[in-house]
N, CA, C and O atoms as a CHARMM CRD file, in Angstrom:
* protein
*
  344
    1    1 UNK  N    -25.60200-163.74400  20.05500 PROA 1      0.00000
    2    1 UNK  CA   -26.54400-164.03700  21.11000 PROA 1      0.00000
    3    1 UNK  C    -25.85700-163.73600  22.44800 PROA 1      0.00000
    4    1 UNK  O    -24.65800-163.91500  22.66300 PROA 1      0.00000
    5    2 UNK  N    -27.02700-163.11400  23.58900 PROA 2      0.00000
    6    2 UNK  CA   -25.90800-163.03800  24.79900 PROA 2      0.00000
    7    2 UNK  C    -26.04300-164.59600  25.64200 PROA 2      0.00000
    8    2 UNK  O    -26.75500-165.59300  25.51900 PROA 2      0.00000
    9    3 UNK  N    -24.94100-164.16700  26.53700 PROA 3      0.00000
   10    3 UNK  CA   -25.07600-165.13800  27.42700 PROA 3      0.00000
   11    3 UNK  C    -25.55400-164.42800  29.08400 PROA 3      0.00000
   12    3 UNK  O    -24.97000-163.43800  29.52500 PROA 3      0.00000
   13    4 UNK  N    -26.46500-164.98900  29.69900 PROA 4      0.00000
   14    4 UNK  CA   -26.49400-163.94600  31.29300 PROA 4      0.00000
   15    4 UNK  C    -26.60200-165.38200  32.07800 PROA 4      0.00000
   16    4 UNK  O    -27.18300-166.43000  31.79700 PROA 4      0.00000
   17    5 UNK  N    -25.60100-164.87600  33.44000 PROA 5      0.00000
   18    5 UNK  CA   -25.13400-165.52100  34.15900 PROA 5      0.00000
   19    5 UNK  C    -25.30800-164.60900  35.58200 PROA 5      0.00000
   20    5 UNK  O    -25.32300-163.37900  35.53400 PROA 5      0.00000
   21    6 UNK  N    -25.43100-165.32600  36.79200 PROA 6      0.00000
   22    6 UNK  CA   -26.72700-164.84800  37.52600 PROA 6      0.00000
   23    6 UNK  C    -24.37400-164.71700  38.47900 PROA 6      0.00000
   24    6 UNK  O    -23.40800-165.39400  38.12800 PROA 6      0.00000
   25    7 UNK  N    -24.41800-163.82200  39.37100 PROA 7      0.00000
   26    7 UNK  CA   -22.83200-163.68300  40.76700 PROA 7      0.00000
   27    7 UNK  C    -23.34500-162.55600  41.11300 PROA 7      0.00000
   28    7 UNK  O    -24.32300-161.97600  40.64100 PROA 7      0.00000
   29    8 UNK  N    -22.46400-162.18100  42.18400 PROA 8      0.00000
   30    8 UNK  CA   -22.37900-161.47600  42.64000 PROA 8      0.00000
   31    8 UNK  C    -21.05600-160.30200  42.85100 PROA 8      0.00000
   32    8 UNK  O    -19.83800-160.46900  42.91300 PROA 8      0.00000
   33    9 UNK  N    -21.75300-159.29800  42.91200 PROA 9      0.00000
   34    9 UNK  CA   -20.21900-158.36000  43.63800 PROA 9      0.00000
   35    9 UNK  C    -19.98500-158.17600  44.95500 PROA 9      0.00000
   36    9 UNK  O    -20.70100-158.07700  45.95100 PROA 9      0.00000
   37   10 UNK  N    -18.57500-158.14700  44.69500 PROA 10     0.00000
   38   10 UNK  CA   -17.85000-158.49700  46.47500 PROA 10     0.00000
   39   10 UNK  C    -16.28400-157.75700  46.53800 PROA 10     0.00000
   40   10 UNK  O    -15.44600-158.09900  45.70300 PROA 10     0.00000
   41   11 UNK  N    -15.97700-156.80700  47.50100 PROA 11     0.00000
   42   11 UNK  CA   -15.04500-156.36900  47.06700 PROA 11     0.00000
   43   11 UNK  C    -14.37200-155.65600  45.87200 PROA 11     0.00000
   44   11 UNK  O    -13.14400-155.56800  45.88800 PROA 11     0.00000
   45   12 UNK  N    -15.23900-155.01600  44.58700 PROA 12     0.00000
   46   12 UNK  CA   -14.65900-154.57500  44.00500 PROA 12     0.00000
   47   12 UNK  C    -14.71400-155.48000  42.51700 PROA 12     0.00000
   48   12 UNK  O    -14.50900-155.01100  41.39800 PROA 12     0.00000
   49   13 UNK  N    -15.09400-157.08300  42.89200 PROA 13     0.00000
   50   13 UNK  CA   -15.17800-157.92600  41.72400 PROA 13     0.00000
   51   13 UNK  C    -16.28000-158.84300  41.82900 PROA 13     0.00000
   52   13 UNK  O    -16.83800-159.21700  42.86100 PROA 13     0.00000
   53   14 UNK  N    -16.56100-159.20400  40.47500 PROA 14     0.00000
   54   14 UNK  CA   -17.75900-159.51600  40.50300 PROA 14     0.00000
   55   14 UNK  C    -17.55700-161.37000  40.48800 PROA 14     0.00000
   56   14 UNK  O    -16.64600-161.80500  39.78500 PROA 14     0.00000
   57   15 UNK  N    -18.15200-162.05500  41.02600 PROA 15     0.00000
   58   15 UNK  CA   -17.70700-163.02600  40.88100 PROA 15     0.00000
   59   15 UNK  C    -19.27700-163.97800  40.88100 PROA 15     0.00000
   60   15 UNK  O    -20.28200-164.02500  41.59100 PROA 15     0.00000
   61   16 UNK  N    -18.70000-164.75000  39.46600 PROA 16     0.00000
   62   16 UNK  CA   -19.74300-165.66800  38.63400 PROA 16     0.00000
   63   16 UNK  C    -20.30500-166.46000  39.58800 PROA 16     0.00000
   64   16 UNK  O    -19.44300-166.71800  40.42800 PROA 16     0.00000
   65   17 UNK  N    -21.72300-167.14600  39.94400 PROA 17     0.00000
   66   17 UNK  CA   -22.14100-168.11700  40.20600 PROA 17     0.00000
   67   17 UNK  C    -21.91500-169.61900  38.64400 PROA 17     0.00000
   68   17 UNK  O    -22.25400-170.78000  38.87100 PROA 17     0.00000
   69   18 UNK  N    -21.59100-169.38300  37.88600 PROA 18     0.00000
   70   18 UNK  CA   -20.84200-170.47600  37.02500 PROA 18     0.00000
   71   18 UNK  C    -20.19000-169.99100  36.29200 PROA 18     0.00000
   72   18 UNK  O    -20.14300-168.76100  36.31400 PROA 18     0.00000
   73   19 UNK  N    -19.11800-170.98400  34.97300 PROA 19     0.00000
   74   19 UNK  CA   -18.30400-170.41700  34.33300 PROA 19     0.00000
   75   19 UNK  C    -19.12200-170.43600  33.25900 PROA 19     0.00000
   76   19 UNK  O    -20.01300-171.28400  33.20500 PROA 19     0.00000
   77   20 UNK  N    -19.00900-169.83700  32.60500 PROA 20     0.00000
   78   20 UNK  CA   -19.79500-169.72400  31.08100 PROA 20     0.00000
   79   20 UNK  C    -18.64900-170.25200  30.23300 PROA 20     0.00000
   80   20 UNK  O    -17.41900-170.22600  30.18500 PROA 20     0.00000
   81   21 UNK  N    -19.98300-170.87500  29.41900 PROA 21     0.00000
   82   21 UNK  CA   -19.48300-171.93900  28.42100 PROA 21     0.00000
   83   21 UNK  C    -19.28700-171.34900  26.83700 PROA 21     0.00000
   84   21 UNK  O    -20.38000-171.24100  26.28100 PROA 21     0.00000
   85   22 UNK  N    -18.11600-170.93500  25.97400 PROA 22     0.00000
   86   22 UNK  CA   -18.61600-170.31800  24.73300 PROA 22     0.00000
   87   22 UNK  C    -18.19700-169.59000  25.02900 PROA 22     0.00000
   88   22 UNK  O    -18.34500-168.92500  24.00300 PROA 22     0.00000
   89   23 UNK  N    -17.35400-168.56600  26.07000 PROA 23     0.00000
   90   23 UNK  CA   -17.34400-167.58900  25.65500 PROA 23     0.00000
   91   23 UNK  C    -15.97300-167.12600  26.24000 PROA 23     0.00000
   92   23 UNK  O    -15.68600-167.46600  27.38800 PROA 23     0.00000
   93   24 UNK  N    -14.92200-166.19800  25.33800 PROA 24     0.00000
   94   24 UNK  CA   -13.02400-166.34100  25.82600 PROA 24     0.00000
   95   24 UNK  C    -12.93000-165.11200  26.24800 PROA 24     0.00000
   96   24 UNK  O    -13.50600-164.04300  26.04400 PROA 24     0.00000
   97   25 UNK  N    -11.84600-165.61000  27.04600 PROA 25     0.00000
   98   25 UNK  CA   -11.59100-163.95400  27.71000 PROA 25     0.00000
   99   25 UNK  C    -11.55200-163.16900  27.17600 PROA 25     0.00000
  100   25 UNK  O    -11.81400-163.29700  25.98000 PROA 25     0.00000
  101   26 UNK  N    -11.20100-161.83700  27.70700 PROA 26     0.00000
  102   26 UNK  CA   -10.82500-160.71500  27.26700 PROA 26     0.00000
  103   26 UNK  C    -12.74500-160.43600  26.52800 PROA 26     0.00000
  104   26 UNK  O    -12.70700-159.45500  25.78600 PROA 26     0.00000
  105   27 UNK  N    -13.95000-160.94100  26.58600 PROA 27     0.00000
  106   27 UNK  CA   -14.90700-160.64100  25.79600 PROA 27     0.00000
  107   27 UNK  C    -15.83600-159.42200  26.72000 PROA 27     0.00000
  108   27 UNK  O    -16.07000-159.73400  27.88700 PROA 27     0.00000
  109   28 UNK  N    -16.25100-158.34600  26.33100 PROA 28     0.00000
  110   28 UNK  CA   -16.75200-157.47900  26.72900 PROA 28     0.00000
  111   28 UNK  C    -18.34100-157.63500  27.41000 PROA 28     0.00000
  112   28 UNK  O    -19.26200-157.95100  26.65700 PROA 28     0.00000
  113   29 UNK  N    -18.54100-157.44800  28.54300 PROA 29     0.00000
  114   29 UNK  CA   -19.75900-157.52500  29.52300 PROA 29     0.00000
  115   29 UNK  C    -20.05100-156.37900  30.12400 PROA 29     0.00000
  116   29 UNK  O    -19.35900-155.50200  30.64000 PROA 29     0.00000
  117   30 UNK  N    -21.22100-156.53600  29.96700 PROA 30     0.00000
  118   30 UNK  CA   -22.02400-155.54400  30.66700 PROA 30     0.00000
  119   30 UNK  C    -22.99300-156.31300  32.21300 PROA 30     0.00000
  120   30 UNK  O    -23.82300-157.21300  32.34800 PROA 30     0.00000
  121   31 UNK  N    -22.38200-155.46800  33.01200 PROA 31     0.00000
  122   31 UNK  CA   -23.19100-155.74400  34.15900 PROA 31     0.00000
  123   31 UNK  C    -24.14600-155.04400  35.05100 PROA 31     0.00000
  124   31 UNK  O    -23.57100-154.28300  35.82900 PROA 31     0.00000
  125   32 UNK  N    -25.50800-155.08000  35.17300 PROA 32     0.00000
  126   32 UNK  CA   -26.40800-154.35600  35.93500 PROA 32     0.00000
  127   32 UNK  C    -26.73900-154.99800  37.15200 PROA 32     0.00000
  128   32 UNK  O    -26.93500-156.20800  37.26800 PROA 32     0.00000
  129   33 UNK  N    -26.81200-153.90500  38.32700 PROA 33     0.00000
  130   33 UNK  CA   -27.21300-154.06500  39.41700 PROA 33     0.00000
  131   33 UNK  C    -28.76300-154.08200  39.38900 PROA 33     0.00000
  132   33 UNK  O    -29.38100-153.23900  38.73900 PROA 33     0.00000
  133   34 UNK  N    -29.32300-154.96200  40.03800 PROA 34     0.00000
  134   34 UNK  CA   -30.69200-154.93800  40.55000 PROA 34     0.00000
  135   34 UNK  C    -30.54800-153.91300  41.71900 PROA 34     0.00000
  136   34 UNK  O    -29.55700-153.77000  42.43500 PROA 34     0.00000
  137   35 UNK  N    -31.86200-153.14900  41.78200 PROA 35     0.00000
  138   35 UNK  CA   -32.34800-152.15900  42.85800 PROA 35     0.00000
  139   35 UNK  C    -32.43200-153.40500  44.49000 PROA 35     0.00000
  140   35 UNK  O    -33.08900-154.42600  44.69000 PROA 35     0.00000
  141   36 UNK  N    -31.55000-152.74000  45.23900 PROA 36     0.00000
  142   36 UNK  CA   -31.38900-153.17300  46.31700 PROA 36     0.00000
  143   36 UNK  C    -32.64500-153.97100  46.94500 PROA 36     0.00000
  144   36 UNK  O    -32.54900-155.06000  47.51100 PROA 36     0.00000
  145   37 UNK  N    -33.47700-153.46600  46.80800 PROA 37     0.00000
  146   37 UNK  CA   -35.20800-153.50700  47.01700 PROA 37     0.00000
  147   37 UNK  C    -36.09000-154.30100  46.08300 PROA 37     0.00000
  148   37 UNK  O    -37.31700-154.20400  46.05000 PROA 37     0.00000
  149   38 UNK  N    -35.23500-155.22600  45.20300 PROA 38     0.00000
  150   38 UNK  CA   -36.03700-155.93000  44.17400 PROA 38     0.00000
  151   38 UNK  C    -36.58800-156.96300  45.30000 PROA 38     0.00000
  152   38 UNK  O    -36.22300-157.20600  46.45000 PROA 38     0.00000
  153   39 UNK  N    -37.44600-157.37900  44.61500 PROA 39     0.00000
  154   39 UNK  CA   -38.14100-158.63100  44.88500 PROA 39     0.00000
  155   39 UNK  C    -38.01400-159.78600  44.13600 PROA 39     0.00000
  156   39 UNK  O    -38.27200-159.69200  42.93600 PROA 39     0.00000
  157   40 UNK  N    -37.56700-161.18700  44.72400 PROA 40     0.00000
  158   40 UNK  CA   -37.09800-162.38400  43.85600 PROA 40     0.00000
  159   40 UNK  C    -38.47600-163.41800  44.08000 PROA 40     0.00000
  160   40 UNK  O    -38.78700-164.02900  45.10300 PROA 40     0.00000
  161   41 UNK  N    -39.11300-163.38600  42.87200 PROA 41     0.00000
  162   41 UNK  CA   -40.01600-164.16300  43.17900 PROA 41     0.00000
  163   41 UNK  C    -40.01500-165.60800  43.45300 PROA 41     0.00000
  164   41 UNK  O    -40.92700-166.30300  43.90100 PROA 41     0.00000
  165   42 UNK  N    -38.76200-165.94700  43.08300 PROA 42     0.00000
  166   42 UNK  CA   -38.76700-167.59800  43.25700 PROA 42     0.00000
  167   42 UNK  C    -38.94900-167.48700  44.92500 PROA 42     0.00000
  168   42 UNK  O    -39.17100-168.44700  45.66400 PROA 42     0.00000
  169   43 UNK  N    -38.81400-166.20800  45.30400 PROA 43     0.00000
  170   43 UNK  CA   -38.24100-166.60900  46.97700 PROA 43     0.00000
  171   43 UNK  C    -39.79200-166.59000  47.41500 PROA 43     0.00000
  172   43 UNK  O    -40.14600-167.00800  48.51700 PROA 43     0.00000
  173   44 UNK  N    -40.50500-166.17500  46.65300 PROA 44     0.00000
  174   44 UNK  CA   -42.18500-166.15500  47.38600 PROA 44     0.00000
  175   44 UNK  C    -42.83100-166.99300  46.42100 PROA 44     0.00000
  176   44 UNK  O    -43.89700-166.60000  45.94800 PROA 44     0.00000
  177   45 UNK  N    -42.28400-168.22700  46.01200 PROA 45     0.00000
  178   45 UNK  CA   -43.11600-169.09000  45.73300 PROA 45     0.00000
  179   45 UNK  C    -43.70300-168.87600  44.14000 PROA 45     0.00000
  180   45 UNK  O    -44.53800-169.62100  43.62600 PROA 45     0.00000
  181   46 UNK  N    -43.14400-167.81100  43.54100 PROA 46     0.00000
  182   46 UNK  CA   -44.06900-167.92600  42.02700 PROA 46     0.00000
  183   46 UNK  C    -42.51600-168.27500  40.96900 PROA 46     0.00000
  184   46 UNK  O    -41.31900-167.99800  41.05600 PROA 46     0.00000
  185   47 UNK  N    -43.44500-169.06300  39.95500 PROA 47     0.00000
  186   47 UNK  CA   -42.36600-169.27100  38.88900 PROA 47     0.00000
  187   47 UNK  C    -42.79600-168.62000  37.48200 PROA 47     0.00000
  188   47 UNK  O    -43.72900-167.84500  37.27000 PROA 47     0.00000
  189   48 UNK  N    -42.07900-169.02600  36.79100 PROA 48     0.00000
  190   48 UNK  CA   -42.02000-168.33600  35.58500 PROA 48     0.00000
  191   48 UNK  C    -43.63900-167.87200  35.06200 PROA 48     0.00000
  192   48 UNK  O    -44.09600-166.77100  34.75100 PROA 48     0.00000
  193   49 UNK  N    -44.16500-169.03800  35.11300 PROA 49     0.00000
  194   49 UNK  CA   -45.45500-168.82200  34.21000 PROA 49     0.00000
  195   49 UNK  C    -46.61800-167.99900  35.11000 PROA 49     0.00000
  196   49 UNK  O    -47.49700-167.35700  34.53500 PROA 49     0.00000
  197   50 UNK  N    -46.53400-168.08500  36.66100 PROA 50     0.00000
  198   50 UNK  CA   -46.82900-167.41700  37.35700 PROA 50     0.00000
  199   50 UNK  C    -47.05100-166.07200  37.23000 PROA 50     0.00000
  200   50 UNK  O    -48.08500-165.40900  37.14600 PROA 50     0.00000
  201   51 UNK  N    -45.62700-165.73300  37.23100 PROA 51     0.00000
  202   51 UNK  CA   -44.88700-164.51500  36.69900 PROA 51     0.00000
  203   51 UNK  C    -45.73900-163.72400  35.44600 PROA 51     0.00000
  204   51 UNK  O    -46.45400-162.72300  35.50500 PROA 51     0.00000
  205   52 UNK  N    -45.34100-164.64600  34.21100 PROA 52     0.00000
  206   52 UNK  CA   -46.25600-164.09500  32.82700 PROA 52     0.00000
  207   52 UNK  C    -47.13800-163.89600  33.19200 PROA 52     0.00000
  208   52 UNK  O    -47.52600-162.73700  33.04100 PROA 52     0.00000
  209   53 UNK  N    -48.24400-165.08500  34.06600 PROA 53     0.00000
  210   53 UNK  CA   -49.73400-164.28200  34.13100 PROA 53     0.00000
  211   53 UNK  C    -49.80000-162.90100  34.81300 PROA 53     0.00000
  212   53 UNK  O    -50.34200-161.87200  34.40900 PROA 53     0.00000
  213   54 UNK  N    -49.01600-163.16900  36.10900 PROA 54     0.00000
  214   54 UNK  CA   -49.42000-162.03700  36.92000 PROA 54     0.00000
  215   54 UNK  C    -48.86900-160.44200  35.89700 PROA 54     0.00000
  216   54 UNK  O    -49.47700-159.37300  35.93900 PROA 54     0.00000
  217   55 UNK  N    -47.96000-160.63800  35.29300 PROA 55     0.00000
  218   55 UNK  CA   -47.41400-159.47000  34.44300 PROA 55     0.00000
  219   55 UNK  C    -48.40700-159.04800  33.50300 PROA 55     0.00000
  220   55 UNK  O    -48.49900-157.86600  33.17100 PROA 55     0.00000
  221   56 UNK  N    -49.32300-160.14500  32.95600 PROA 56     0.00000
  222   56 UNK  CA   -50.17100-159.63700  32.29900 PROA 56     0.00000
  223   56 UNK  C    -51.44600-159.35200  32.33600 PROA 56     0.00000
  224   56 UNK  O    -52.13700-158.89900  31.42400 PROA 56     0.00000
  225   57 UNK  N    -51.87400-159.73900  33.85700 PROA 57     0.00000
  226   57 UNK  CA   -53.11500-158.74000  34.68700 PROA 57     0.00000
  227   57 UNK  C    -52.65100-157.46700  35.24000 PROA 57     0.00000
  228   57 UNK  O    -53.52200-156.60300  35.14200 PROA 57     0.00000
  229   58 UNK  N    -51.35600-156.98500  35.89600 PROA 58     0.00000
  230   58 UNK  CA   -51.03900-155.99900  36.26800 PROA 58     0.00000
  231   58 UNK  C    -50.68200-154.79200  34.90900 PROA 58     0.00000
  232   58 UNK  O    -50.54200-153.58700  35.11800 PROA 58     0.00000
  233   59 UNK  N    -50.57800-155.49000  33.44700 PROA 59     0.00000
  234   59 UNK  CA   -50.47500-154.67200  32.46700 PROA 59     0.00000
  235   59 UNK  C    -51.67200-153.84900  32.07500 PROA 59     0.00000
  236   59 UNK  O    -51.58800-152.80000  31.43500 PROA 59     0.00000
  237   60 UNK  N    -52.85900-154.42500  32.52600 PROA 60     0.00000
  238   60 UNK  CA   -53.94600-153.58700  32.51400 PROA 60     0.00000
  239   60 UNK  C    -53.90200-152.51800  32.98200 PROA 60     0.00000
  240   60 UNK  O    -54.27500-151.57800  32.28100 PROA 60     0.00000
  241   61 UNK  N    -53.50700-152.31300  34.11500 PROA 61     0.00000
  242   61 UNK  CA   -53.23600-150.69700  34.77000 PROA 61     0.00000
  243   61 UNK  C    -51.94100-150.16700  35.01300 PROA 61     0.00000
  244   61 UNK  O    -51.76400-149.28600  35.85500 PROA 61     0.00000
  245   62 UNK  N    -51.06400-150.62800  34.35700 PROA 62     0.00000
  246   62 UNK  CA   -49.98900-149.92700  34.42100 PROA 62     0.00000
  247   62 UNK  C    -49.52600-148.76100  34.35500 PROA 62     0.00000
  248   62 UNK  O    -48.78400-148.07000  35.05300 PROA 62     0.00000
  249   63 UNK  N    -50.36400-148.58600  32.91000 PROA 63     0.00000
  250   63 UNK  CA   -50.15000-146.81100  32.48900 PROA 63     0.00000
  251   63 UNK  C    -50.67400-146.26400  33.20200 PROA 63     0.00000
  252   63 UNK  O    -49.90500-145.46300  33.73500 PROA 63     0.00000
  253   64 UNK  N    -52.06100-146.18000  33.74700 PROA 64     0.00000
  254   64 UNK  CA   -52.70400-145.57400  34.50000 PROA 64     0.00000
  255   64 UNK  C    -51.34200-145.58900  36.34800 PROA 64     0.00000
  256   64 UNK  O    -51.15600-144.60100  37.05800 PROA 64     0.00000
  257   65 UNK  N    -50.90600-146.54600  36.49900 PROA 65     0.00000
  258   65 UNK  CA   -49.93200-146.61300  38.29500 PROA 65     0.00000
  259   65 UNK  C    -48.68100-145.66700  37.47400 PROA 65     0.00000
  260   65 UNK  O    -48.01400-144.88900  38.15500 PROA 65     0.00000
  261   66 UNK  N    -48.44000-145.78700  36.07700 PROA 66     0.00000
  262   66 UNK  CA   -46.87400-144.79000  36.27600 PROA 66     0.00000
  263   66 UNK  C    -47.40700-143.62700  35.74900 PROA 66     0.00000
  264   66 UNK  O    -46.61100-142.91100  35.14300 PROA 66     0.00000
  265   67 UNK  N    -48.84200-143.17100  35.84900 PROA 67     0.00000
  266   67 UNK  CA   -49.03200-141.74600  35.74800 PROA 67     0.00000
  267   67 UNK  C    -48.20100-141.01300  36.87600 PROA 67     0.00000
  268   67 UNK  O    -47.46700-141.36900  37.79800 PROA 67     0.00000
  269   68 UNK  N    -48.67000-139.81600  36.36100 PROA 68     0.00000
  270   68 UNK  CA   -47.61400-138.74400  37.58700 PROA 68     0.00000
  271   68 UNK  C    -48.51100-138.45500  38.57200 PROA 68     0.00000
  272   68 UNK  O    -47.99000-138.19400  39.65600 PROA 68     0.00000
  273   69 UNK  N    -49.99700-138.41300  38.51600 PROA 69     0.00000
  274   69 UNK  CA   -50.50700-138.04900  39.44300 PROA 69     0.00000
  275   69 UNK  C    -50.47400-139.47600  40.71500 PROA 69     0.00000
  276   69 UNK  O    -50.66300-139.14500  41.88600 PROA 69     0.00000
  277   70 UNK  N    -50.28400-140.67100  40.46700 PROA 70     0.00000
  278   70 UNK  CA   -50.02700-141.54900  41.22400 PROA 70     0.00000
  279   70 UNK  C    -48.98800-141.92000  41.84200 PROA 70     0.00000
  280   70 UNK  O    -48.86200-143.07500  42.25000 PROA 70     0.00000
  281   71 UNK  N    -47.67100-140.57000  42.07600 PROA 71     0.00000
  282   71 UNK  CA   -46.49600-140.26300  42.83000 PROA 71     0.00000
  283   71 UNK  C    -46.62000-140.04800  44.02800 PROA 71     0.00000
  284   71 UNK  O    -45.72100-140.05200  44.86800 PROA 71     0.00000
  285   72 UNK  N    -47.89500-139.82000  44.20600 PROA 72     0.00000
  286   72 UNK  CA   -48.65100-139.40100  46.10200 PROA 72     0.00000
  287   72 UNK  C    -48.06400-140.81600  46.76500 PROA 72     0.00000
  288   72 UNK  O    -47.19200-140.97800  47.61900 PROA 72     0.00000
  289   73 UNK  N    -48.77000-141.64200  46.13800 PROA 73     0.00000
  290   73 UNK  CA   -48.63300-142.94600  46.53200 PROA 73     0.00000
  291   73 UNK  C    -47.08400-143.52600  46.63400 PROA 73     0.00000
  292   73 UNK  O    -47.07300-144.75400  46.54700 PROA 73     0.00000
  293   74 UNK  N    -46.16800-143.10800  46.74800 PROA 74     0.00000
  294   74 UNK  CA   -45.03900-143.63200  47.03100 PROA 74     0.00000
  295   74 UNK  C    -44.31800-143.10800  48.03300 PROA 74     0.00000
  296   74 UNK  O    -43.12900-143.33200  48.26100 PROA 74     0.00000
  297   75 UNK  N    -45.17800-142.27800  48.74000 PROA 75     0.00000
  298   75 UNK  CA   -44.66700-141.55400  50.30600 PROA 75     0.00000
  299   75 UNK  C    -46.04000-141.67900  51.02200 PROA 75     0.00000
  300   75 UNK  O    -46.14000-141.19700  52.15100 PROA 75     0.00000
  301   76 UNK  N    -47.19400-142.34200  50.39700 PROA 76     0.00000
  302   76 UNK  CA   -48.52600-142.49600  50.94300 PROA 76     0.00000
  303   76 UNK  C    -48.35300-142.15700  52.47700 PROA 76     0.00000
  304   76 UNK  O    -49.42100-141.72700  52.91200 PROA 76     0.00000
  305   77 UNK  N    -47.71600-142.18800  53.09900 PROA 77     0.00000
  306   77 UNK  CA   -47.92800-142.19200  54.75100 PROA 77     0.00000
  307   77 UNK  C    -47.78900-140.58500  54.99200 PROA 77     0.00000
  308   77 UNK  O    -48.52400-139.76600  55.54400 PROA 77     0.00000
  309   78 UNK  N    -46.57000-140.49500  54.36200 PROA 78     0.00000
  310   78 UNK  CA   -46.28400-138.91000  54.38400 PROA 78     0.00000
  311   78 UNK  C    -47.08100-137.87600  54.18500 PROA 78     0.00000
  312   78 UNK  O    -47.40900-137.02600  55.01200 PROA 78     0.00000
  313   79 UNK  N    -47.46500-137.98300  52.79500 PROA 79     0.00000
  314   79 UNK  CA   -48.68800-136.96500  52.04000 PROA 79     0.00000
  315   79 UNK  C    -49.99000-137.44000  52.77700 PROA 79     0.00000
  316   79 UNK  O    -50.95500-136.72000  52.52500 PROA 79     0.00000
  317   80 UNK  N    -50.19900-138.31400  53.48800 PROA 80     0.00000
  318   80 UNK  CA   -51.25200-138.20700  54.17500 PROA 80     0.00000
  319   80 UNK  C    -51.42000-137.59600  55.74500 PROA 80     0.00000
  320   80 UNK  O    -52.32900-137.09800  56.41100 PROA 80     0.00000
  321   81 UNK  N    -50.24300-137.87600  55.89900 PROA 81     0.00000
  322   81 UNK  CA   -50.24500-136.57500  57.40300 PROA 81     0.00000
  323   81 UNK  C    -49.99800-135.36200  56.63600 PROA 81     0.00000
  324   81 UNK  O    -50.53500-134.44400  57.25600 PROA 81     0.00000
  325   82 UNK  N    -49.72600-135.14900  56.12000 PROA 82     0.00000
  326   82 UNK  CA   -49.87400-133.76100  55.16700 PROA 82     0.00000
  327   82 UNK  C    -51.15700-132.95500  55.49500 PROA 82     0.00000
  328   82 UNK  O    -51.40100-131.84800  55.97500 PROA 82     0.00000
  329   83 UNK  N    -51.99100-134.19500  54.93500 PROA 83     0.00000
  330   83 UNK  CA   -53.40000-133.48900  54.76700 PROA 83     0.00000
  331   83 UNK  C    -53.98800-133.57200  56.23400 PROA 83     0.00000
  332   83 UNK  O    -54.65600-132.55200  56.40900 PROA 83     0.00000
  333   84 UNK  N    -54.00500-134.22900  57.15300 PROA 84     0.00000
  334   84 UNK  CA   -54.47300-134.26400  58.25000 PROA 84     0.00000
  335   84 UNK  C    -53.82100-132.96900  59.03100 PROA 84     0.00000
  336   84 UNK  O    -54.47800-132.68900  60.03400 PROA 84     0.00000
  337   85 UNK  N    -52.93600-132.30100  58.86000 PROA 85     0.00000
  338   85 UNK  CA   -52.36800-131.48300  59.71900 PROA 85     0.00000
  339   85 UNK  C    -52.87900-130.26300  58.64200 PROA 85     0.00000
  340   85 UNK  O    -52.20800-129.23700  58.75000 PROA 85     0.00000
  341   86 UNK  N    -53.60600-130.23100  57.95900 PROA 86     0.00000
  342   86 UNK  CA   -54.69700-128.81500  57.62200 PROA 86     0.00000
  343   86 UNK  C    -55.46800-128.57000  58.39800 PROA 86     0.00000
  344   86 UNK  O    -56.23600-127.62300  58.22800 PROA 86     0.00000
């Protein structure tokens, strides 16, 4: 089973917000960075179950938002002076 434990990196090392319990040195970890640009929802007020619902009204159109033709939309400001300057 894993264990995930929430620190940060600083200088080169990563350093735990707690010690983990169960588990001896030398044990192999993997660590991923969140996208600079994530969003923490506890910080806007939603919690877990929040979360599930909203994940599972936005699953309705998902496939349809990571189509390719809906890539316009992630420079929306851009590609729209695009078209205005025809």
């Amino acid at each position: 089973m894993s264990t995930t434990i929430q620190g940060v990196y600083r200088q080169g090392k990563i350093e735990l917000s707690t010690t983990p319990h169960d588990v001896s040195d030398d044990t192999p970890v993997v660590v991923t960075f969140p996208e600079a640009n994530s969003k923490n929802l506890r910080d806007r007020g939603i919690d877990k179950a929040q979360a599930a619902v909203l994940r599972e009204c936005f699953a309705t159109f998902a496939e349809d938002w990571e189509s390719p033709e809906m890539d316009v939309y992630d420079n929306y400001d851009e590609e729209l002076s695009k078209l205005q300057t025809r």
